[in-house]
C-alpha positions, 0 to 999 in steps of 0.5 A: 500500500502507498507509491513507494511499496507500489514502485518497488514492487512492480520494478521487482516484477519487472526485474525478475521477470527478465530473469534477474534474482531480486531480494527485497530488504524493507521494513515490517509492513506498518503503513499507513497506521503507524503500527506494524501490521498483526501478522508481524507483530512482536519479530525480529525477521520475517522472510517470505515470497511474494510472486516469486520475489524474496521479502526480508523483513526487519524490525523498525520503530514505527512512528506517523508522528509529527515530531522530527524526533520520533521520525527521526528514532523510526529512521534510525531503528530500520537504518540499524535493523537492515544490517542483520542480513549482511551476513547473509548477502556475504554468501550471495553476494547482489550485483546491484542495490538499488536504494530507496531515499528518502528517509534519509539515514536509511538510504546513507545506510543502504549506500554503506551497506553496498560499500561493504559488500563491494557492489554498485549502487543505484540511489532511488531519490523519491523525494528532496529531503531535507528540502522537503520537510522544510516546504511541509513545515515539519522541520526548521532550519537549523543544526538538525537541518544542517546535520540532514543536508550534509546526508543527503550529499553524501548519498548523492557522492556515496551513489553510482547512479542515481534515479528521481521521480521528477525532472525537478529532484533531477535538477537540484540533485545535478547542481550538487553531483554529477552522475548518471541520471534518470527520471523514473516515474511512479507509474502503473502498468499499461492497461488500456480504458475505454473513454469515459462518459459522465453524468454532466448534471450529477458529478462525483469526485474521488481522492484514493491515498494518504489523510496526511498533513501534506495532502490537506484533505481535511482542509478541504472537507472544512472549507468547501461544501461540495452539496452547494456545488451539487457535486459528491466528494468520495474519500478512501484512505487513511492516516493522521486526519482520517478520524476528523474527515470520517466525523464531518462525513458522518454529518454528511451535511455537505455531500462529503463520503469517507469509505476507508482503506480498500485494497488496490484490486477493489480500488481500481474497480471502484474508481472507475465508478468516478467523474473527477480525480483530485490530486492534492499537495498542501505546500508546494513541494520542490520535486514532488509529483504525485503518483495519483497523477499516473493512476488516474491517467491510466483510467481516463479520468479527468483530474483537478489538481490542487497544488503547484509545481511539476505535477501542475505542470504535466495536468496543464501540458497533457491537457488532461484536467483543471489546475489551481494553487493550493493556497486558493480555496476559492478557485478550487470551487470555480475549478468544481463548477467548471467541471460540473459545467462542461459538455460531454464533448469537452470532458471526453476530450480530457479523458481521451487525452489521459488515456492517449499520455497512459499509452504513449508515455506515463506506463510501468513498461515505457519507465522499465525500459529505461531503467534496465538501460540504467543497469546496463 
């Protein structure tokens, strides 16, 4: 569950599926909760096979909190448990690691752990720490602060190549390192969807994914009221704001439906049912582009995006949905009702223009392609 858990999962899929020998060496599984999940509760390990793909799991100190000390002791706690299977890859000696970045300690822990065992590194920089939690308002700058950038440089020297899910991570990293780059982006599986239709008087947005302070869900649940609009607002997911969304759906006094945590097969099932995907950032965030972009392309639905940055960038270039600034409440609404307000010819034009950027250009095979030219 999550885009991190999901792009590693489907490059392990494709990797092993040319025939390579993939181990996975990650976390007990404890998102979006901030718990371990039952089935690993109280171990140390957990090795199991998930199709055919070797899983080692190791103990971590979850942690969801706001407070950069408690995500810092979470990092510290994985940084730490990952080296028990050294010993072991001593005598299986990989060919390659590849690194996941952020958080931070963890990726610098990975780069060592390569070092040791005298193997080439891809760094995987998913998002700009600690340029990002500064943008998120979850960290000051100061010592702590100081004390990550100087990480983050040494991951960037520490990697042989490295891998961003954006031209903007690109960007900053090259004005640090020179290396060899990739822009590998968060996408799904080409899978091919017929051009949606809509009920222009009724229309039904939906928000799949993370209730966490960067997304803003619950901001939006308190400052719009979809029912005036006379459109419906469908939420699934969890995190830190979930309770609060899940008590103002409740009063379902302005069309706002929280439904839960599904899993990834009934979500792409049930999405379909959708008119509008919105894809929120609270801050705008140097690098960020939410994978929910991709997901809604591949199903062809129109998407308004409530944020800014390359992510903006990509709605308005495809032309496959309505942008606005995150910061502009306001907008959003008009954004809402010039949705409800277009004819069928309009809407189909963004669909089909999801559908068209899906096949061309945003599918897991298009970014596997480069990827194994990477590893070559």
């Amino acid at each position: 569950m999550g885009a991190a858990a999901n792009r590693i999962k489907n490059l392990a899929d494709g990797l092993k599926n040319d025939g390579n020998e993939i181990i996975v060496i990650c976390p007990l599984p404890n998102y979006p909760k901030g718990k371990v999940f039952k089935h690993y509760k109280n171990k140390i390990f957990f090795n199991e096979i998930i199709d055919g793909v070797k899983v080692k799991r190791y103990w971590v100190f979850p942690s969801k909190s706001k407070n950069p000390f408690m995500r810092f002791i979470s990092m510290m706690s994985f940084s730490f448990s990952l080296w028990f299977s050294f010993f072991k890859l001593i005598f299986n000696k990989p060919q390659i690691c590849i690194i996941q970045s952020p958080p931070l300690l963890v990726g610098f822990s990975g780069l060592i752990f390569s070092k040791f065992l005298r193997c080439k590194n891809i760094l995987n920089v998913s998002d700009i720490w600690p340029l990002s939690a500064f943008e998120l308002g979850v960290i000051n700058k100061g010592f702590f602060y100081k004390f990550l950038e100087q990480i983050e440089s040494l991951n960037y020297k520490f990697a042989h190549k490295i891998v961003g899910q954006s031209e903007e991570t690109i960007e900053h990293i090259s004005k640090i390192v020179k290396k060899e780059f990739l822009v590998y982006r968060n996408t799904p599986k080409y899978f091919k969807y017929e051009v949606k239709n809509t009920n222009t008087s009724k229309k039904k947005i939906v928000y799949a994914g993370l209730l966490g302070y960067a997304q803003g869900i619950l901001k939006i649940c308190k400052s719009v009221n979809f029912k005036e609009l006379g459109v419906e607002f469908h939420i699934y997911g969890a995190g830190m704001e979930e309770h609060k969304i899940e008590q103002i759906a409740k009063n379902n006094t302005a069309n706002i439906f929280y439904h839960g945590v599904i899993s990834q097969h009934q979500l792409q099932s049930e999405i379909t049912k959708y008119d509008i995907g919105l894809v929120p950032l609270k801050n705008k965030i140097y690098g960020a582009v939410p994978s929910k972009i991709f997901e809604l392309m591949q199903f062809g639905i129109p998407i308004l995006f409530f944020g800014e940055g390359e992510g903006a960038k990509i709605v308005i270039k495809e032309n496959i949905g309505l942008s606005t600034n995150s910061d502009n409440i306001k907008d959003l609404k008009n954004k809402i009702l010039e949705f409800k307000e277009m004819n069928l010819n309009q809407y189909k034009t963004l669909s089909l223009n999801s559908i068209n950027a899906h096949k061309q250009k945003y599918n897991l095979e298009n970014q596997l392609n480069n990827f194994k030219e990477l590893l070559k």
